[in-house]
C-alpha positions as CSV (number, residue, x, y, z in Angstrom):
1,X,-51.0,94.4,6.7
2,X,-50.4,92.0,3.9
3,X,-49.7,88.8,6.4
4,X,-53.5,90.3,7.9
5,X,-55.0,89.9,4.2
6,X,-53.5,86.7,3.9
7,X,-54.8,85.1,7.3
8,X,-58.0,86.1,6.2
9,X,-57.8,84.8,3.0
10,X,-56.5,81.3,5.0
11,X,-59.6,81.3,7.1
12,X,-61.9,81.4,4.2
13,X,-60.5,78.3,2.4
14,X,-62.2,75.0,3.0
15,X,-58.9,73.2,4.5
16,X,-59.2,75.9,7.5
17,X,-62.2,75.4,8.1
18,X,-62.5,71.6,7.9
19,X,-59.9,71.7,10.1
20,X,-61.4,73.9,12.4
21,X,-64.1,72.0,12.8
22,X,-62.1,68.9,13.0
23,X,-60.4,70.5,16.2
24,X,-63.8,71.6,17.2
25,X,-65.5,67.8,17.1
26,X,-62.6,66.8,18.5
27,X,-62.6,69.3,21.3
28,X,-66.4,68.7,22.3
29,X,-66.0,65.0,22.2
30,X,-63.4,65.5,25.0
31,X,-65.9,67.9,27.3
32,X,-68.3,64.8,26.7
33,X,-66.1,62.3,28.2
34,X,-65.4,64.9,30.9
35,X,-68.9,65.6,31.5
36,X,-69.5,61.8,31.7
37,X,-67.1,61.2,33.9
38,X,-69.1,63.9,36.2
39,X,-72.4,61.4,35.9
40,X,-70.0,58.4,37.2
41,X,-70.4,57.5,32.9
42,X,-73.7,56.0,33.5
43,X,-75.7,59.4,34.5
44,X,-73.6,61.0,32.8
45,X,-73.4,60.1,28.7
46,X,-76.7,61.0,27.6
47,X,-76.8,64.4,29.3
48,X,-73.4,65.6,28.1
49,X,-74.7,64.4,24.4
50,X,-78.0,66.5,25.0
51,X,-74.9,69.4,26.0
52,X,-73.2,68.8,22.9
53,X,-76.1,69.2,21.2
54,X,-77.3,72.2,22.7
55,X,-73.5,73.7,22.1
56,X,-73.7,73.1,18.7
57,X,-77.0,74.9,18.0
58,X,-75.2,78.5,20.0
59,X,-72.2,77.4,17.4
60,X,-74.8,77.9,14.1
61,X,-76.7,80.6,15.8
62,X,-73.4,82.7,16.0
63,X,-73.2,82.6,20.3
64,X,-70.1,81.0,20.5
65,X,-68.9,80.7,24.2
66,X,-66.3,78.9,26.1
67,X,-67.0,75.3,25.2
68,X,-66.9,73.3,28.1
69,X,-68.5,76.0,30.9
70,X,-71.5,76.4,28.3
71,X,-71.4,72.8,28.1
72,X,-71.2,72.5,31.6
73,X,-74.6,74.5,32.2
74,X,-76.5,72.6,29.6
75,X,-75.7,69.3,30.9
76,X,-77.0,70.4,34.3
77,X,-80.0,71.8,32.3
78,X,-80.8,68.3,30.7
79,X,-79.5,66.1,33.2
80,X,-83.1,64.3,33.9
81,X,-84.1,64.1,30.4
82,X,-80.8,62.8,29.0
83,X,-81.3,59.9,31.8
84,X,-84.4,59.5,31.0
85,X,-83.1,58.6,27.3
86,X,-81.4,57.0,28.8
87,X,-83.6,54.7,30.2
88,X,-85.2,54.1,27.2
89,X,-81.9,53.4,24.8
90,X,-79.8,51.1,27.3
91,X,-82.1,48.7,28.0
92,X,-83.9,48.0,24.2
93,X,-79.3,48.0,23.4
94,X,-79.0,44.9,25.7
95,X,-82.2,43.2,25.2
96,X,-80.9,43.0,21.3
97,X,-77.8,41.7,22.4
98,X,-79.8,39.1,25.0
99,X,-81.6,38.2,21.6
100,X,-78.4,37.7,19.8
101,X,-76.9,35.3,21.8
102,X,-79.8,33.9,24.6
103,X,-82.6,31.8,23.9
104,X,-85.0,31.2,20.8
105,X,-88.1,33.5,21.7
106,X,-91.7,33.6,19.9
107,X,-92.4,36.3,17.4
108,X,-94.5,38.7,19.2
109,X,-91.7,39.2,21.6
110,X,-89.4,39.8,18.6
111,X,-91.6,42.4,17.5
112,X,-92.0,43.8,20.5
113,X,-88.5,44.7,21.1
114,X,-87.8,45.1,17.8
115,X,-90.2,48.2,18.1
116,X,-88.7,49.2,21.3
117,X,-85.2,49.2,19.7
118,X,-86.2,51.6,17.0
119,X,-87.8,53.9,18.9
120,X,-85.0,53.8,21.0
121,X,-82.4,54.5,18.1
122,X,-85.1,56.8,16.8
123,X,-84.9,59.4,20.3
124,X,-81.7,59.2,20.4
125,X,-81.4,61.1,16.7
126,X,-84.2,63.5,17.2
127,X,-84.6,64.2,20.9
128,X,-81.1,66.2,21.3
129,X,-82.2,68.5,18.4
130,X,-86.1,68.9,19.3
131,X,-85.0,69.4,23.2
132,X,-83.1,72.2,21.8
133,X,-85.6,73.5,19.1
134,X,-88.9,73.3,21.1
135,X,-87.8,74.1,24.6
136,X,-91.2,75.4,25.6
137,X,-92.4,72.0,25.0
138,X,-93.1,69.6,28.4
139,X,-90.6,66.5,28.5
140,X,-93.2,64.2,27.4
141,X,-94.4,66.1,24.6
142,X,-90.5,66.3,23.2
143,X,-90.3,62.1,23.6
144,X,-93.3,62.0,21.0
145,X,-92.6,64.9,19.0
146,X,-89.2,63.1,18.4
147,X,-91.1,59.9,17.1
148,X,-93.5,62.2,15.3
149,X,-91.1,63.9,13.5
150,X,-89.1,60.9,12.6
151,X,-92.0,59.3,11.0
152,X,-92.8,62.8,9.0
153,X,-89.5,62.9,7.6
154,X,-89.1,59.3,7.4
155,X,-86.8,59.9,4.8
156,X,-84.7,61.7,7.1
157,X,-85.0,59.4,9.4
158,X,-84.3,56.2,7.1
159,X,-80.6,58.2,6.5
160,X,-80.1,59.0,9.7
161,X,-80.4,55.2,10.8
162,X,-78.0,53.8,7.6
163,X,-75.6,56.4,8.9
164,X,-75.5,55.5,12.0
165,X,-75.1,52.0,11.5
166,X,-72.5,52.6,8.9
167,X,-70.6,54.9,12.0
168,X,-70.6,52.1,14.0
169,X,-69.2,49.7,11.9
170,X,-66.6,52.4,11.2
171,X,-65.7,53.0,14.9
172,X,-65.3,49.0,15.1
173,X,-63.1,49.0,12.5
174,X,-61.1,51.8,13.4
175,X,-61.6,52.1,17.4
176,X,-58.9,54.6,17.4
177,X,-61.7,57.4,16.4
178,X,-63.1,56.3,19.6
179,X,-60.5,58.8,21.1
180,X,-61.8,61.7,18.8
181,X,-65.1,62.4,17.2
182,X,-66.9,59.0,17.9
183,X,-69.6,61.2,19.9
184,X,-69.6,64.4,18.5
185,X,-69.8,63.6,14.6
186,X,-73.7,62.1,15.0
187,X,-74.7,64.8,17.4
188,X,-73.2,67.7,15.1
189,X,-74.2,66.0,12.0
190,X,-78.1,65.3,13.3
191,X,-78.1,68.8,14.9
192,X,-77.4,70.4,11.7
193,X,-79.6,68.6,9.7
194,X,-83.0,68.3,11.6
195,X,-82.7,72.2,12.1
196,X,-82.8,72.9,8.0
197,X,-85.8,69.9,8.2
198,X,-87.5,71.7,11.0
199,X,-88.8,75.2,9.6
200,X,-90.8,76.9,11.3
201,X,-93.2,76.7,8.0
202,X,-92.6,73.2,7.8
203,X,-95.7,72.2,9.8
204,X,-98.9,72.9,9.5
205,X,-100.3,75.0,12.4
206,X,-104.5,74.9,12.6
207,X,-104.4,77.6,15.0
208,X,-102.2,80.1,12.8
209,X,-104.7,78.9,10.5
210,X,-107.5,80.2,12.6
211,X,-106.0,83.4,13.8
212,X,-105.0,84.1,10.0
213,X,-108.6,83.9,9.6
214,X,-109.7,86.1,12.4
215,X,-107.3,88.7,11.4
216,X,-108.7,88.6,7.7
217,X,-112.4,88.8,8.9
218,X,-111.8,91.6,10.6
């Protein structure tokens, strides 16, 4: 009875649980690489990070289930969208590096993919939490509520980008996290905090407006 009391008392001090969620990140980020590795990496990535985030929305909703099998069905579940991501962030990635290292191009074209490689930095923040927040919405209408919301919060979104840069200059430094929690961190970490920004009072609805309206009226 009294080793009981003490494992609870364990489980409620903030070593176990960083730890637990250490082992957790840690734990996900390996069902990502798995889940890769079933899109031949290519097909795969973006879909399993959707997964992931999906995952850790059921984690902060209180519907834990077995990790990878739940991870497993959402990255079926956003397969075409994560590609379609895809699509979008792979490209604007190697046109800045074709930029860094090719041949002196005029301003506009600058600008152009300059745009392109925000917006594409941009998705890949928001769109795993809005695809798992708004699921009613069309695939489209998630792309621009991503940039929509990003320009709403843009203070949000201004962290979000420093952070991100800052974890990719960490990874470089230390590519040994690259074995760990170089996936999951940003996805738990985005996934967490676009949920508290996203209440469901946090926009302003004219058509709740209205019906609020009607109801008084009558």
């Amino acid at each position: 009875m009294e080793q009981d009391s003490l494992f609870e008392r364990l489980q409620k001090s903030p070593m176990f649980r960083f730890f637990e969620l250490l082992y957790k990140l840690i734990m996900v980020n390996l069902s990502i690489i798995l889940l890769s590795v079933c899109g031949l990496v290519v097909f795969g990535l973006f879909p399993a990070i959707l997964a992931a985030a999906a995952y850790f929305n059921d984690v902060m909703e209180g519907n834990e289930t077995r990790m990878l099998s739940r991870m497993f069905q959402y990255f079926k579940q956003y397969f075409w969208i994560g590609n379609l991501l895809m699509i979008i962030v792979v490209p604007a990635v190697a046109l800045v590096f074709y930029l860094m290292f090719g041949p002196e191009l005029n301003m506009f074209v600058y600008l152009i993919i300059f745009c392109w490689m925000l917006a594409a930095m941009i998705l890949n923040l928001y769109l795993p939490a809005v695809n798992v927040l708004y699921p009613e919405f069309k695939m489209g209408k998630k792309f621009l509520f991503s940039l929509v919301v990003a320009g709403n919060r843009y203070l949000l979104t201004i962290l979000f980008l420093v952070l991100s840069i800052g974890w990719m200059y960490v990874v470089l430094l230390v590519p040994q996290l690259m074995m760990f929690v170089v996936f999951s961190v940003p996805v738990w970490f985005c996934m967490w905090r676009i949920k508290k920004a996203l209440k469901p009072d946090s926009f302003f609805d004219p058509e709740e407006e209205e019906r609020k309206a009607v109801r008084e009226g009558k």
